[in-house]
C-alpha positions as CSV (number, residue, x, y, z in Angstrom):
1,X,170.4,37.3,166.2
2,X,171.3,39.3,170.0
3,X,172.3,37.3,172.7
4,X,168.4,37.2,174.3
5,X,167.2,35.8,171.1
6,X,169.4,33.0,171.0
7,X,168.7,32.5,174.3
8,X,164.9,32.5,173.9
9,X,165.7,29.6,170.8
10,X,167.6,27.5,172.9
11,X,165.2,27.6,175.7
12,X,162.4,26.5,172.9
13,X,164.3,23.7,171.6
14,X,165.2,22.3,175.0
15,X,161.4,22.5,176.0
16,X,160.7,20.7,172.8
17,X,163.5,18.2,173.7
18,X,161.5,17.5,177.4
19,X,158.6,17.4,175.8
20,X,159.2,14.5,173.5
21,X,160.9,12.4,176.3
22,X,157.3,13.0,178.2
23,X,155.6,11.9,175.5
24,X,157.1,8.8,174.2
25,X,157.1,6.6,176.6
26,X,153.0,7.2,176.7
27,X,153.0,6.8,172.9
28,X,154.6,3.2,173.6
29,X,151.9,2.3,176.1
30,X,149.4,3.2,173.9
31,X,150.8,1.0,171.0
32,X,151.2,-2.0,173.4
33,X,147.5,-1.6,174.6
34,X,146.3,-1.6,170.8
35,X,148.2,-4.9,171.1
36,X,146.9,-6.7,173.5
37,X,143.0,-5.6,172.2
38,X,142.3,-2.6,174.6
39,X,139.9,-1.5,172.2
40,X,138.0,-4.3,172.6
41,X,137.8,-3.7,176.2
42,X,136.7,0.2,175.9
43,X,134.5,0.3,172.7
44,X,131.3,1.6,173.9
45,X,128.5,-1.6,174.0
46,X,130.6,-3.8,173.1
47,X,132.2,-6.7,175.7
48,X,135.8,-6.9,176.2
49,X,134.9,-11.2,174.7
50,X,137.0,-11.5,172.2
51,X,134.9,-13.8,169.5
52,X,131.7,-14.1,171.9
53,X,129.5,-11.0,171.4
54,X,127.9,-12.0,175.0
55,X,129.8,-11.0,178.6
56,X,131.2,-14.1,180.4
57,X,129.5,-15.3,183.6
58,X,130.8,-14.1,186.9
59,X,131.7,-18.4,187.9
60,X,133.6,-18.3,184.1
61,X,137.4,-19.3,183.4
62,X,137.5,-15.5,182.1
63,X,136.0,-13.8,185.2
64,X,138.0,-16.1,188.0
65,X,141.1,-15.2,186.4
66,X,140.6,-11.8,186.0
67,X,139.8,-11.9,190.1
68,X,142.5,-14.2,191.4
69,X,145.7,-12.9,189.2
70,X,144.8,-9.0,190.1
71,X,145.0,-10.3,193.9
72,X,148.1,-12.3,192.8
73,X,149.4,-8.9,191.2
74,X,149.2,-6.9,194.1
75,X,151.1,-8.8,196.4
76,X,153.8,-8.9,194.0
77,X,153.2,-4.8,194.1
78,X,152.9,-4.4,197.9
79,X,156.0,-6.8,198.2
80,X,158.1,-4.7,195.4
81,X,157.3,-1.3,197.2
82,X,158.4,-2.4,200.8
83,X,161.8,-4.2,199.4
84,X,162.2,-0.3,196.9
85,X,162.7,0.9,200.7
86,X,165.2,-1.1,202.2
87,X,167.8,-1.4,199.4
88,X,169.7,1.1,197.6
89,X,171.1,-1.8,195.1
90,X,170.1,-0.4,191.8
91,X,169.4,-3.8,189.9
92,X,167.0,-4.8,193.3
93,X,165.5,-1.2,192.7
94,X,164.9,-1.2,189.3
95,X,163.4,-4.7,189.2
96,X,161.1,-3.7,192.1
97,X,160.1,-0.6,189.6
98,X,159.3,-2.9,186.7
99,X,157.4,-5.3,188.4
100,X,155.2,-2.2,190.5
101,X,154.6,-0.9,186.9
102,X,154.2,-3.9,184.4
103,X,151.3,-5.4,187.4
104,X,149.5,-2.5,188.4
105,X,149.1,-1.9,184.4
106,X,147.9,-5.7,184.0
107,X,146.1,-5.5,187.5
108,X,143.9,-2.6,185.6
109,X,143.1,-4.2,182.8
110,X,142.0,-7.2,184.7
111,X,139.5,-5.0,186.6
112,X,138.6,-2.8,183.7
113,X,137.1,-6.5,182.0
114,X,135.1,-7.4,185.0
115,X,133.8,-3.5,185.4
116,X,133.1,-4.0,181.6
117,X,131.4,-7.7,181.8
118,X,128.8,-5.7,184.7
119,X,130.9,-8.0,187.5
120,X,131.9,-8.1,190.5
121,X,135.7,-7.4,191.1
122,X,135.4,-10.3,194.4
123,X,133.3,-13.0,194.1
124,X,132.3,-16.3,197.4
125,X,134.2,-18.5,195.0
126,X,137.5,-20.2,196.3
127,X,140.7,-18.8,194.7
128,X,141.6,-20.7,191.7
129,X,138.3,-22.4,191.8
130,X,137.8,-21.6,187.9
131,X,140.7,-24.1,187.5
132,X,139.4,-26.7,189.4
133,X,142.8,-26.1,191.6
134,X,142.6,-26.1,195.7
135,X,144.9,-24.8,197.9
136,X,144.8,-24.6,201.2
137,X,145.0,-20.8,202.1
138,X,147.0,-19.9,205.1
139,X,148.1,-16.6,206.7
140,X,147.5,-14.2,204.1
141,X,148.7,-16.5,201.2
142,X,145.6,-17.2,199.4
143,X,146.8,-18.9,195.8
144,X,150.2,-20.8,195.4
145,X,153.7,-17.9,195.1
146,X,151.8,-15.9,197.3
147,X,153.9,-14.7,200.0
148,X,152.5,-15.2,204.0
149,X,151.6,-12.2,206.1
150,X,154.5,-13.7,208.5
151,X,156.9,-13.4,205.7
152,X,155.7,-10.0,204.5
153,X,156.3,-8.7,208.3
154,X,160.0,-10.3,208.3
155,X,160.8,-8.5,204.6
156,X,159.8,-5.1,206.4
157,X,162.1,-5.8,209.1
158,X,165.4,-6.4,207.2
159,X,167.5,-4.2,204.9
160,X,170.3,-4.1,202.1
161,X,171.3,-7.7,200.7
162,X,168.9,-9.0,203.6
163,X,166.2,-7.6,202.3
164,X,167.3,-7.9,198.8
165,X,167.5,-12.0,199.1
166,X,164.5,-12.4,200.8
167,X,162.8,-10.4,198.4
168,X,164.2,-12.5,195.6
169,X,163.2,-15.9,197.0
170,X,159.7,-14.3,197.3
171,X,159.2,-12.4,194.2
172,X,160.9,-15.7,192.6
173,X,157.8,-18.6,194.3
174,X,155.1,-15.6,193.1
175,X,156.4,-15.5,189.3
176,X,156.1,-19.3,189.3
177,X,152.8,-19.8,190.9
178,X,151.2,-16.6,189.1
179,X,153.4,-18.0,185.6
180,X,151.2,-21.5,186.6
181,X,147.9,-19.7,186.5
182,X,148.4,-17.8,183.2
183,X,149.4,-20.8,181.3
184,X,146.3,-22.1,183.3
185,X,144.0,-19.6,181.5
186,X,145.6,-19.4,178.1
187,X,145.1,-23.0,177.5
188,X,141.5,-22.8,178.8
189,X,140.8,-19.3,177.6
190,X,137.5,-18.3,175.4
191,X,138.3,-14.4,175.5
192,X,141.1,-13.6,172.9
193,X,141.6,-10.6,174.5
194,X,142.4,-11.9,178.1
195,X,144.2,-14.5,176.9
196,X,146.9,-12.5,174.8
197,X,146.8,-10.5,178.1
198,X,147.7,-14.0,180.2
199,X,150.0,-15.0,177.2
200,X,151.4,-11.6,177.6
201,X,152.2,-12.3,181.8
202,X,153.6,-16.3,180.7
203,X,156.4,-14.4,178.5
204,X,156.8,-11.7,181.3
205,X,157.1,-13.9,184.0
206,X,159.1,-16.3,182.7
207,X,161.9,-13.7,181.6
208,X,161.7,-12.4,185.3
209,X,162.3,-15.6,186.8
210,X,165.6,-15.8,184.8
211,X,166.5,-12.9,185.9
212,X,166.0,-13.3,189.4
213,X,167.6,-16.9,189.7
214,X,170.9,-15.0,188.1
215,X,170.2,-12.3,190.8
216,X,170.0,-14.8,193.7
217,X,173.2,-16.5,191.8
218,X,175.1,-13.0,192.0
219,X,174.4,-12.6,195.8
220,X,175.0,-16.4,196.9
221,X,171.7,-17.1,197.6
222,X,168.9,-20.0,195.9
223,X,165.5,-20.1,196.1
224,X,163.4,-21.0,199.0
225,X,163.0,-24.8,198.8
């Protein structure tokens, strides 16, 4: 074999190489949709209602969760984004990157069952009015975690372990009030699908708020009381 064919082989077997490491990580998404009961979700006709064969009403457990825990999610998204800017500490960083990827992927399945139930993604209904909860909303902080538009303003403001703390302390009050409100729907859940998916964010969440109380640990710092 010349010196250009070799070459040429070892450029095809690198290529290979790059294309496996694209592909894999969207094989394993697939598998952990089939999981959860995508299919369900997608199958043309056919609700995303686990053993009902009828779509749930838009005042349901199944369609107030799917509402209030995709606006939950996107805080914790908007709040992981500004805090990926004013840190370079890599364990901040790459907990900010889980939690904008792991929510936004939830956040799309909770919108894809309402788009597939014919319903509205908002609805005049209070926030965690499915759950017979209230809470009185305030400054941007519509369900309890949520963070306040005043405390979202001040996180933009500071950097390094500032930033990194107060993210913490925030991101740590949103796992538990958003953990709350999936147990909430699992135990009252008639949708097999959305429930594995709230299941799914209990395990999640809970593994994150470890984490985060030993990241607050490392840097000094507790939670907000």
């Amino acid at each position: 074999m010349t010196g250009d064919q070799e070459s040429t082989a070892e450029q095809a077997r690198s290529s290979g190489r790059s294309r496996r490491k694209l592909w894999w990580p969207a094989a394993l998404a697939a598998v952990v949709a089939l999981g959860l009961g995508v299919p369900a979700l997608v199958s043309s006709g056919t609700p995303a209602s686990g053993s009902s064969s009828s779509a749930p009403s838009t005042d349901s457990a199944e369609a107030g969760f799917a509402r209030d825990m995709a606006t939950h999610h996107q805080q914790a998204i908007d709040m992981s984004f500004i805090v990926r800017d004013r840190t370079q500490d890599q364990a901040v960083r790459t907990l900010a990157f889980d939690i904008i990827n792991t929510q936004a992927n939830q956040r799309g399945m909770l919108m894809g069952f309402l788009d597939q139930w014919g319903l509205t993604q908002a609805s005049a209904a209070k926030p965690m009015a499915w759950m017979g909860h209230t809470y009185e909303a305030h400054d941007g902080s519509l369900m309890p975690g949520m963070a306040t538009n005043a405390d979202l303003d001040r996180l933009r403001t500071l950097s390094g372990r500032d930033a990194e703390v107060f993210y913490l302390q925030l991101m740590l009050a949103h796992h538990r009030g958003g953990m709350d409100m999936a147990q909430a729907y699992v135990d009252a859940a008639k949708n097999d699908v959305e429930k594995r998916l709230a299941q799914t964010m209990v395990n999640g969440q809970q593994a994150e708020i470890d984490l985060i109380s030993s990241m607050l640990t490392e840097r000094g710092a507790k939670p907000t009381p």
